[in-house]
Every structure is written in structure tokens, then in C-alpha cells.
N, C-alpha and C positions, 0 to 999 in steps of 0.2 A: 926591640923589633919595631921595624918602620910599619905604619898603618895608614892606609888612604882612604880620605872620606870625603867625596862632592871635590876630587881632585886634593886637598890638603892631606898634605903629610903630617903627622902627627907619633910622636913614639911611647911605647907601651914598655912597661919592665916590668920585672916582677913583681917591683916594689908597689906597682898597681895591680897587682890580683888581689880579689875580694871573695873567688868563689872557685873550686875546679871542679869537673864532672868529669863522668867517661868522654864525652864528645869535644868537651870546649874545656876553656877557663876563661874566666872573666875576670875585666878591667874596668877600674872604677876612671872615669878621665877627667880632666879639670875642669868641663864645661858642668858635672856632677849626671852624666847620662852614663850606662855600661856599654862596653864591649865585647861581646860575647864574641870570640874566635875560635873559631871551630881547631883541634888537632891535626896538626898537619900526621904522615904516617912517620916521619923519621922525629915525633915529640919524644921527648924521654920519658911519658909516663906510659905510652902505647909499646909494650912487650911483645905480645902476642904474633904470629901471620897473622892471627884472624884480627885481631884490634889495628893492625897496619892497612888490611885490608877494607876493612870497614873505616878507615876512616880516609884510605884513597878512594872508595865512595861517596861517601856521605859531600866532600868537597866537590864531586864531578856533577852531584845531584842539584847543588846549592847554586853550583852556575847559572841555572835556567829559573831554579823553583824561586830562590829569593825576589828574583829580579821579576816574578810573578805576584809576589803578595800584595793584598790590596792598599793602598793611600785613602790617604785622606779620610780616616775611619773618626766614631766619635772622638770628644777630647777624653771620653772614661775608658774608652779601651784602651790596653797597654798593646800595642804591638811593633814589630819592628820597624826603626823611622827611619835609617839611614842603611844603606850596604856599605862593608869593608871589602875594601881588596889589599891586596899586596901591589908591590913592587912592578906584578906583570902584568897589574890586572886582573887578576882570577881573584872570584869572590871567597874570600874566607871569612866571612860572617855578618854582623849585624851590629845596629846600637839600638838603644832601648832605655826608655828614663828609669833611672835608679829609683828603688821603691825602699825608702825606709821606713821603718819600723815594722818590718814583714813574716818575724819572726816563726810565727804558726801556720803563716800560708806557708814558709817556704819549709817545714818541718812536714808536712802533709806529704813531701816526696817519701821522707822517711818511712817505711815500713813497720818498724816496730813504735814510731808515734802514732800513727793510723791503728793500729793491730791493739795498744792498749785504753782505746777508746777516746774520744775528743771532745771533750760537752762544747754543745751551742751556745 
């Protein structure tokens, strides 16, 4: 898949996915920042109406909201640093610097890691 970023095209394959969720999948790219792309509704892992529909949502929302978040925040906060679009222009997600060795932050989404308790 083609990806545009500050105008540059750039291509993403599968062989750079590092992560999938319900909403996105993410891509690791050779600068070493991610790419989180939102599912488009016709992705093959969105089945459902409701998960097609939700996520021809969540794309119409990100139009306006992304291109709302704030700049230029501390260097310690992580948040989104670039917008992605496609091919037309329409925003399909974001990049964001790659955090290694994140192990237990990123386990904390888990439910049954949270649920069987986490020492400090």
C-alpha cells in the first residue's frame, strides 16, 4: 500500500506490520517511527456490518480530528507527529516514534495481565 506523508510517498507491506488491533495495524518504517493506519471497511480482517461500519466512521471522524491535535508538545510526550493519507488525500492515520522495549506498558491493554495483578 502507497502512504503519504508531508507530500512523500512512501510503501507499506505487510512485511512491515509489527502490531494489529481492532481499528488499525501498524507499521514499523525505515526512518524507525510507526505507522498506525486506521482499517479501511472493505480490510479483510473487518467482518462484521457493524465493524465495516465502524470503521467507515472512525475514517470520516479522523478527517477533521487528527488534523486538530496539538504540535509541538514536550520532547517526553509521545503523541502523534505526522498525518498519513492515501492516494486522495483522506486522512488514514498517523506516525508516532517507535518505543522499544515496551513490553509491560503495551501488556497493560491486556485484560487478563491487568486482572492478575502488576507489582510496581
Amino acid at each position: 500500500m502507497d502512504i503519504y506523508i508531508k507530500g512523500d510517498k512512501i510503501r507499506v507491506t505487510a512485511s512491515n506490520v509489527i502490531g494489529k488491533g481492532g481499528e488499525a495495524d501498524i507499521y514499523l518504517l525505515k526512518t524507525g517511527d510507526v505507522a498506525k493506519i486506521y482499517k479501511q471497511p472493505d480490510h479483510p480482517d473487518l467482518i462484521s456490518k457493524e465493524e465495516k461500519a465502524g470503521a467507515k466512521l472512525r475514517i470520516k471522524e479522523h478527517q477533521t480530528k487528527l488534523k486538530l491535535f496539538p504540535r509541538g508538545l514536550a520532547p517526553n510526550i509521545i503523541y502523534p507527529r505526522d498525518i498519513i493519507y492515501d492516494s486522495s488525500n483522506s486522512v488514514i492515520g498517523y506516525i508516532m516514534p517507535y518505543l522499544d522495549n515496551m513490553e509491560v506498558l503495551r501488556r497493560y491493554s491486556e485484560r487478563s495481565y491487568r486482572e492478575q495483578g502488576v507489582s510496581m
